[in-house]
C-alpha positions in Angstrom: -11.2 34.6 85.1 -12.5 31.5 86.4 -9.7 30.7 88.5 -9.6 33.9 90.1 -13.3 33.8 90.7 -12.9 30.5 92.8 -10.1 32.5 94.7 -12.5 35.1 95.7 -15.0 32.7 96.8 -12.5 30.5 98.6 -12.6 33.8 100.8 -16.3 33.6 102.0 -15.6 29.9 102.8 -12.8 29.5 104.3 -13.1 32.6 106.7 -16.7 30.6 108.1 -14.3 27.5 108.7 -11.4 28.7 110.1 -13.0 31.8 111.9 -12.5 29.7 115.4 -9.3 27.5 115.2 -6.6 28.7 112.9 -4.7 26.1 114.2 -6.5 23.5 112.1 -5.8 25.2 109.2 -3.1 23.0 107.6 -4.5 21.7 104.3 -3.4 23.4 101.1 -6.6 22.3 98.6 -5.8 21.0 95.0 -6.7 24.4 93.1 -4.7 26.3 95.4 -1.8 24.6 94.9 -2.0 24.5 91.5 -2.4 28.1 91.5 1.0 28.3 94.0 2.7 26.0 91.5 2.1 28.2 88.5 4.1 30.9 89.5 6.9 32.9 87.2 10.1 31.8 88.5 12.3 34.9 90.1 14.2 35.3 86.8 11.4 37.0 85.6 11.3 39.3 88.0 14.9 40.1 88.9 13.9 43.3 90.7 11.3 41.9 93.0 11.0 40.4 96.4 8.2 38.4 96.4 5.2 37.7 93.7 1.9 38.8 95.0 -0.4 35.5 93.5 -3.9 37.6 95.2 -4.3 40.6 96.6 -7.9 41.0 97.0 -9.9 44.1 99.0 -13.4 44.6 99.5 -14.9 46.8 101.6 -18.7 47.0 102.6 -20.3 50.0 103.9 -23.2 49.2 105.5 -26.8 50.8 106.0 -25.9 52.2 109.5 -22.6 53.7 108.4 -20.3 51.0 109.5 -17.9 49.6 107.2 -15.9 46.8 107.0 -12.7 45.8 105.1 -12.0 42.7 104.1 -8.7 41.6 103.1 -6.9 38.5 101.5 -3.5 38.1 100.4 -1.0 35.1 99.0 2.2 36.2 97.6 5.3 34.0 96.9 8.3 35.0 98.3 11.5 34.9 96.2 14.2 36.9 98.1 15.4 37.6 101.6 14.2 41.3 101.5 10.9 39.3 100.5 11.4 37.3 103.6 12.1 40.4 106.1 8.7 42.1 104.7 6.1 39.4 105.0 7.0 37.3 107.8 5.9 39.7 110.1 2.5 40.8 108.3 1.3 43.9 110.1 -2.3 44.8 109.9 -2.9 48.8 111.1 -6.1 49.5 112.9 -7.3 51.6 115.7 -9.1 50.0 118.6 -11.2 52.7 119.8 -13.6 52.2 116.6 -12.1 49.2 114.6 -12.1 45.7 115.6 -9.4 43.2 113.6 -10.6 39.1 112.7 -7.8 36.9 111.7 -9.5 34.4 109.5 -6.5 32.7 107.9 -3.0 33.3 108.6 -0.5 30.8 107.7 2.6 29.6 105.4 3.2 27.3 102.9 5.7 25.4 101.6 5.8 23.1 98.9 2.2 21.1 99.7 2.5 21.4 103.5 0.6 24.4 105.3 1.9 25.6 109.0 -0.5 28.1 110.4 0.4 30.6 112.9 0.9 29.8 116.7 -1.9 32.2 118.6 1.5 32.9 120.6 2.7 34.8 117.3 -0.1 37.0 117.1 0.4 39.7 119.0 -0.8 43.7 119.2 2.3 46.7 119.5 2.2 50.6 119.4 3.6 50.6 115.9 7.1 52.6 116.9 6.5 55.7 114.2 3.3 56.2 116.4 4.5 55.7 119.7 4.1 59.3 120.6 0.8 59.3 119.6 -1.5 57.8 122.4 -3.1 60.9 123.6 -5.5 60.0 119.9 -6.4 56.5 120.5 -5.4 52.8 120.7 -3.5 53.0 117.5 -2.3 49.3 117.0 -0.7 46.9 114.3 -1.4 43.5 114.8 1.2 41.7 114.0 1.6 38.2 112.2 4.6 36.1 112.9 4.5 33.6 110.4 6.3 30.4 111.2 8.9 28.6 108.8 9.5 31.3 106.2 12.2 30.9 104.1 12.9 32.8 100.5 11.0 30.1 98.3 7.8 30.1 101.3 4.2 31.4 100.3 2.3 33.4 102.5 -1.6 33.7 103.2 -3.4 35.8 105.0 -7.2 36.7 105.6 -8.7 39.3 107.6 -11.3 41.7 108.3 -11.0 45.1 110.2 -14.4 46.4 111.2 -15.3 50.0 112.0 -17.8 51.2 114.1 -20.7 53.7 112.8 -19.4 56.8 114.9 -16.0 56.2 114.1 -14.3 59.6 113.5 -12.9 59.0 110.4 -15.3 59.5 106.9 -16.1 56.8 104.6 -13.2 56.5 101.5 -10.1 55.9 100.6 -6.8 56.9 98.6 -5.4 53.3 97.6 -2.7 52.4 95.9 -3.6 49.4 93.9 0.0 48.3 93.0 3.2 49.2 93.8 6.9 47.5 93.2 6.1 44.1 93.2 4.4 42.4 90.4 1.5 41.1 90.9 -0.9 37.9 88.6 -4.1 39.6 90.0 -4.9 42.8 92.0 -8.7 43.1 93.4 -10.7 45.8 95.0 -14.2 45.9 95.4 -16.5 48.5 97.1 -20.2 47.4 98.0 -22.8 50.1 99.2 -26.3 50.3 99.8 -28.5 50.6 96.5 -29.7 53.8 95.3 -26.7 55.8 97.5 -24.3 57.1 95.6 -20.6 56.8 96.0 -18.0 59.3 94.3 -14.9 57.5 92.4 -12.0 58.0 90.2 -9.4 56.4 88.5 -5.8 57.8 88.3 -2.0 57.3 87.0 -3.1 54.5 84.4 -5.8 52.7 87.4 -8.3 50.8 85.3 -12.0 52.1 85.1 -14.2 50.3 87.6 -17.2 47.9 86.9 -20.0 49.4 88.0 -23.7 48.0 89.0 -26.2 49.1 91.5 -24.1 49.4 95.0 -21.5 47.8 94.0 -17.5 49.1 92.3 -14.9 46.7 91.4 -11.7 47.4 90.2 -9.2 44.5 88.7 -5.8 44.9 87.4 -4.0 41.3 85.8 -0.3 40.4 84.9 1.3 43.6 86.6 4.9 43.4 86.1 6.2 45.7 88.6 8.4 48.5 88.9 12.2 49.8 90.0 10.9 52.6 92.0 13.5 55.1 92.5 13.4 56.8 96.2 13.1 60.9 95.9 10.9 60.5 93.0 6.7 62.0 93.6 4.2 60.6 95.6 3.5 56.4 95.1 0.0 58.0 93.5 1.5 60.1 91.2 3.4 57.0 90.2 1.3 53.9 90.6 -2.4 53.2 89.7 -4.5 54.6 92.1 -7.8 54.7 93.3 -9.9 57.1 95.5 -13.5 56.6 96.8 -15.9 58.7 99.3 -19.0 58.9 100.7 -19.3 62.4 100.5 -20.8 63.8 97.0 -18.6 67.0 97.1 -16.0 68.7 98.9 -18.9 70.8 100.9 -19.6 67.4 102.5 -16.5 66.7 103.2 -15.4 70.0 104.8 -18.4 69.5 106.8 -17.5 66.2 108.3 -13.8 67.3 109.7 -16.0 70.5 110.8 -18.0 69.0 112.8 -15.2 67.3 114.8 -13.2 70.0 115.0 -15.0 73.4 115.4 -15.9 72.2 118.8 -12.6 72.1 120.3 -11.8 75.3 119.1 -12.9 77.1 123.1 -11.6 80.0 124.3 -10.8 80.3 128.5 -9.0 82.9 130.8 -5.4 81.2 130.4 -5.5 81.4 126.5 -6.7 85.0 126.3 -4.2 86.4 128.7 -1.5 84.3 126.8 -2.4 86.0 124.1 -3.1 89.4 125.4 0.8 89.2 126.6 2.5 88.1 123.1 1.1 90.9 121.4 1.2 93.6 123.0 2.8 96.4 121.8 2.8 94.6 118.4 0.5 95.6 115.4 -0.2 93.5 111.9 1.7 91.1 110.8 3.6 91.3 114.1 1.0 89.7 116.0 0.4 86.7 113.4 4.4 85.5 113.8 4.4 86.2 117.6 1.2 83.9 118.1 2.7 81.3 115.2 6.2 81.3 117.2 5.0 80.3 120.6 2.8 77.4 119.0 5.8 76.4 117.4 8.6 77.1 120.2 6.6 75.6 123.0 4.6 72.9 121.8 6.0 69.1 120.5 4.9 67.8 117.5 3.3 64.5 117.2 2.9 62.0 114.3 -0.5 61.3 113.2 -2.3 59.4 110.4 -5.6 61.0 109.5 -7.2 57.4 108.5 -6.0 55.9 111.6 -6.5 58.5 114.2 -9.2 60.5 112.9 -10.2 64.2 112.9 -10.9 64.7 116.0 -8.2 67.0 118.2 -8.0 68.1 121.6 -9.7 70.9 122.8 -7.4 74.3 122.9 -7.0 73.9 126.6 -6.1 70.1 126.1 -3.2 70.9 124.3 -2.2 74.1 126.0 -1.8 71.7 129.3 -0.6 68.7 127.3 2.7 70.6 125.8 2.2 68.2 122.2 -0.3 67.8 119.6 0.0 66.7 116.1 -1.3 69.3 113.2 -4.8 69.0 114.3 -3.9 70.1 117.9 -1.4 72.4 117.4 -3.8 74.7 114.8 -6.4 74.3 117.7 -4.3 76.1 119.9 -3.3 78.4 117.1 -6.9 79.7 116.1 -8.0 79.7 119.5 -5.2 81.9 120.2 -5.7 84.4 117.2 -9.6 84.3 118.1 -8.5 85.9 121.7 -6.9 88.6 119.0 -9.9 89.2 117.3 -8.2 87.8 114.3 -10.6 85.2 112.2 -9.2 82.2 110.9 -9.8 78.8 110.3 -8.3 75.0 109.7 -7.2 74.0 106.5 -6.4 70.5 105.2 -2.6 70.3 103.1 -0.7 68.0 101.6 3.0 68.4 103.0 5.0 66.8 100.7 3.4 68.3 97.7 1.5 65.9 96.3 -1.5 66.4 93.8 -4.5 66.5 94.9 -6.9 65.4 92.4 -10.7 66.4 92.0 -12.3 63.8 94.2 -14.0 64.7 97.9 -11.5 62.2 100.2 -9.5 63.6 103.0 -7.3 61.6 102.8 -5.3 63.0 99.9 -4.1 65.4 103.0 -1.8 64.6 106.0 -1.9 67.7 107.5 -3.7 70.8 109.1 -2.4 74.1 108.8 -4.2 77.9 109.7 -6.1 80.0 107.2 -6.2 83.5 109.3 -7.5 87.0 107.6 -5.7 90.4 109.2 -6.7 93.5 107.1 -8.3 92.3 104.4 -5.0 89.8 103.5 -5.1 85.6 103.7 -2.1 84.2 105.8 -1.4 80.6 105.8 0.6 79.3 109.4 1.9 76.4 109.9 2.3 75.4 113.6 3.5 72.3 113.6 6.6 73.3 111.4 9.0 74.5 114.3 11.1 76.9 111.6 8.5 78.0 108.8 7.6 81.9 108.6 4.4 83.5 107.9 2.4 82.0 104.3 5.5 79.3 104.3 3.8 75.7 103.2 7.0 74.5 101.9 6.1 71.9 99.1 2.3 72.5 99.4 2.4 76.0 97.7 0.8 76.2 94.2 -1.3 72.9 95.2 -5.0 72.8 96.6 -5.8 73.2 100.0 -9.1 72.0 101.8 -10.3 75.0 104.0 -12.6 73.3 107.3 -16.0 75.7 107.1 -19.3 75.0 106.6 -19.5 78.0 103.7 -16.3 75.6 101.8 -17.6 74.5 98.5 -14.7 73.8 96.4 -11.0 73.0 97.2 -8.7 76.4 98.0 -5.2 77.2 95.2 -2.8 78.1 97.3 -0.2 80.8 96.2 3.3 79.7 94.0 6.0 80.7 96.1 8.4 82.9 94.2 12.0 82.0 93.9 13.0 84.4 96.6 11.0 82.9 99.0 12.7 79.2 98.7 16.2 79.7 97.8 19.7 79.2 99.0 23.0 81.2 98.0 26.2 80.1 99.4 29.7 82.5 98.9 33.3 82.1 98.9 35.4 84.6 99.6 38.7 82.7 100.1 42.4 84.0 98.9 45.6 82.2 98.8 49.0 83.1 99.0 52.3 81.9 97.6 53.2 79.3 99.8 49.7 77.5 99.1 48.2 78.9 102.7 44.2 79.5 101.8 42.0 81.3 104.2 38.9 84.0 103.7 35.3 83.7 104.4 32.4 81.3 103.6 28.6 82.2 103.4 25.2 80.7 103.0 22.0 82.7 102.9 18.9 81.0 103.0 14.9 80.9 102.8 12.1 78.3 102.7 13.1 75.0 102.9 17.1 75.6 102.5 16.1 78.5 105.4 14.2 76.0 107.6 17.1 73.5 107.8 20.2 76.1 108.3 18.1 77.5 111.3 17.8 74.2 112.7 21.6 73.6 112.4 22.4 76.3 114.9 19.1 77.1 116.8 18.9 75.7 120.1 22.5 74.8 120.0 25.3 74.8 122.3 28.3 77.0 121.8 30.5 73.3 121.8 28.0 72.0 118.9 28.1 75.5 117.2 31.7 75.5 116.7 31.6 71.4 116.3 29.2 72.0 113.3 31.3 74.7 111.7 34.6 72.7 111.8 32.8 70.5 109.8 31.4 72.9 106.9 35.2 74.0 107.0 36.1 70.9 106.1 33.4 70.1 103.4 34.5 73.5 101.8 38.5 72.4 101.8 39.6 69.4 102.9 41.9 69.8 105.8 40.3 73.7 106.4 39.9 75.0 110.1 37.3 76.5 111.3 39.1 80.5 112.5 36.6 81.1 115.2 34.7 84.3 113.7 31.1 84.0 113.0 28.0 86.5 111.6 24.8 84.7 112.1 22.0 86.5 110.7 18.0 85.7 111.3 18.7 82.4 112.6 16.8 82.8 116.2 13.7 84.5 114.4 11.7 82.8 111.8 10.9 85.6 109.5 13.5 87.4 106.7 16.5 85.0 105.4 18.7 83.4 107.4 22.2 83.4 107.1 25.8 82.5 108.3 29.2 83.8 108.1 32.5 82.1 109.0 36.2 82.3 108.6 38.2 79.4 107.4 41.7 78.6 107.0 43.9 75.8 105.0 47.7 75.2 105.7 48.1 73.4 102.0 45.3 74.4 99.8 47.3 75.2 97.1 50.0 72.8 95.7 52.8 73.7 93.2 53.9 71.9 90.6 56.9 73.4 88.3 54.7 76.2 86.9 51.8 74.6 87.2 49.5 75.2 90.4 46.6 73.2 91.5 43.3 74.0 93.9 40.3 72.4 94.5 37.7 73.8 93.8 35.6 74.3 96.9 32.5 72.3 98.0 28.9 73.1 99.5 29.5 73.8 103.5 25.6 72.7 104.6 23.6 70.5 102.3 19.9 72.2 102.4 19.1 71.6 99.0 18.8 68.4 97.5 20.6 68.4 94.0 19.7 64.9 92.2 22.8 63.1 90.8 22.9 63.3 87.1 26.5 61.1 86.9 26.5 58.8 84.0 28.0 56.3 86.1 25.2 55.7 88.3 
């Protein structure tokens, strides 16, 4: 403990003396490198990358609502995937409200430190947000650390400081540990006395120490993890933590409100868009024709909540824009079922289905979807989902839902979809004659997810790219199959019932004799729109 106290302090001290010229920043002290030199060699860790020696967090929210987030890190490096991850350290802010301040940023090896070239530091529009700078200076500064090599240690030191009116509340979902294994994980939050702070623990996260206006959370000797890709959400896996200002979800809601109701304006060009897409349509009629041109006309952008914010564009904004990510795009959407006299309001999801657990923080959601009412009846929309029908949330059903309103008080359920409603069933009607010549029909009717993938297959497409993708189901089905040219496509233009397609397929040699003996194959999936896990033995 006493080690890792000095470590923590070293932080204070160092970031006052090297705040100015990194460049001077070359001596590795005597603790330190003991501390470097005491590593577990990578045999113990055959699965990892690099060994994190400190990872240390603590964030400061301050009287005036500002906050501050101050970050070091030293981690060995033990493998070229190790290399490739941390030689280019990235630190994610936005520059509209957060300011970054590089206190230490170098690499070591052996006893000699090298700290980075101010040519090295440089800010980029990280690319998976390039669309996204209609919502801010989105940046990652990025750190490009000189002389790494697979044996090199790493250090870094940084705060990122955010303004008081930032739009984004006070809290966090963090994910304490992940892959790697790490000697000693640290994350501290510090608050002004006699304000209170809402906390949990979850998926095996330590309980925190607690004293007046202060949280600290420490995790030693973590040995890591194979994580398996397609398996839930890193918080459903990995110790996690979540932390907000807000005492209950009412406060919450009440925050994104009040960014978001605001934009939410009705003019001329809206209402007599809407005035034209339903007429002559009644019910549910009018809730998928106002959902369809959302999603038809509109591109959707990628957004982060905690580094964009909650604040959209206004309605008209994004009507002239032609874009929006989920906060825009539902905008538009309410605005436009407002012109209907139809009530509605946002609602905060989780996409991928992850849980959401009992604590008031946004930012277990990364997306916002429509609550609307028509006769009595709650419909969920989802705009920003080109192909989803009417009350489709895809993995969110069953989950909890934050609905935007002043009146919310506790998180929404939202409905289980039923098997019907999230399904794919594929046919074969194929015969074959004497001489081994196959040939019949081939099938697939889908809905949901499965439904939402075979529409985008054909949707949009050209005749050439049609007939292109078909060759290639025929082939999947049968190897060597043709494609025979006659098609049935069912529901594939129209987001609503199930969609489905019907082709003709032949095969010259699909059956092969042997004495008396005759041997098929038997035929495979045309379109893969359901993931089935592999449960080989082999693998």
């Amino acid at each position: 403990m006493r080690k890792f106290a000095w470590i923590i302090l070293s932080i204070v001290f160092l970031g006052a003396t090297f705040a100015v010229d990194l460049s001077a920043d070359t001596t590795v002290e005597p603790d330190l490198l003991r501390l470097i030199r005491s590593v577990p060699q990578r045999d113990s860790f055959p699965h990892a990358s690099y060994y994190i020696i400190t990872d240390s967090t603590k964030v400061v929210l301050n009287e005036d609502g500002s906050f501050e987030k101050e970050i070091y890190f030293l981690a060995k490096i033990y493998t070229y995937m190790g290399k490739r991850r941390l030689a280019n350290y990235k630190i994610y802010y936005n520059a509209d409200f957060q300011k970054v301040e590089l206190l230490r940023a170098r690499t070591i090896n052996g006893d000699k430190a090298m700290p980075i070239e101010p040519s090295s530091i440089n800010d980029i529009t990280p690319p998976e947000y390039s669309d996204a700078s209609i919502y801010g200076n989105l940046l990652a500064k990025v750190l490009s650390l000189p002389a790494v090599s697979e044996s090199s240690v790493v250090e870094i030191h940084a705060k990122i400081k955010t303004d008081k009116d930032a739009p984004i509340p006070f809290g966090a979902m963090e994910v304490l540990v992940r892959t790697e294994p790490s000697r000693k994980t640290f994350y501290e939050v510090d608050y002004p006395k006699g304000k209170k702070i809402s906390f949990l623990s979850a998926t095996g996260a330590p309980k925190p120490t607690k004293k007046p206006g202060m949280l600290r959370w420490i995790i030693k000797s973590y040995k890591g993890v194979n994580y398996e890709p397609g398996t839930p959400p890193l918080r459903e896996v990995f110790p996690t933590i979540f932390y907000s200002a807000s005492k209950s979800w009412a406060d919450e809601a009440k925050f994104i409100y009040t960014h978001i109701s605001p934009k939410i304006v009705l003019n001329d060009t809206i209402k007599a868009i809407a005035d034209s897409l339903i007429k002559g349509k009644k019910g549910e009629e009018v809730l998928s024709a106002l959902l369809r041109f959302v999603q038809d006309r509109f591109t959707q952008i990628n957004t982060k909540f905690e580094y964009h914010g909650f604040v959209p564009h206004s309605a008209a904004e994004v009507l002239r824009n032609g874009r929006g990510d989920s906060k825009d795009l539902s905008v538009l959407l309410i605005a436009l079922l407002k012109a209907a006299k139809i009530p509605a309001k946002p609602m905060l999801i989780s996409s991928y289905g992850a849980k959401i657990f009992n604590i008031p923080t946004a930012y277990q959601f990364n997306k916002v979807v429509v609550s609307a009412v028509l006769n009595g009846k709650t419909y969920y929309l989802d705009p920003s989902s080109q192909y989803a029908p009417l009350n489709f949330l895809g993995p969110a059903a069953g989950g909890y839902a934050l609905l935007v309103d002043l009146g919310t008080k506790k998180l929404t359920k939202l409905p289980v979809d039923i098997p019907e409603s999230n399904m794919a069933v594929y046919s074969f009607d194929i015969g074959v004659d004497l001489d081994g010549r196959a040939e019949g029909s081939v099938g697939v009717t889908a809905s949901g997810i499965p439904g939402e993938k075979l529409r985008k297959l054909f949707r949009y497409k050209k005749k050439s790219q049609i007939k292109q993708t078909l060759q290639e189901a025929a082939s999947k089905v049968i190897p060597g199959a043709k494609f025979d040219g006659d098609t049935i496509f069912e529901n594939i233009n129209t987001n609503e019932g199930m969609a489905s397609v019907q082709f003709t397929i032949y095969a010259e040699q699909y059956m092969i004799r042997q004495g008396n003996m005759a041997i098929i194959w038997f035929p495979e999936l045309p379109f893969e729109l359901v993931d089935i896990p592999n449960i080989s033995l082999e693998e």
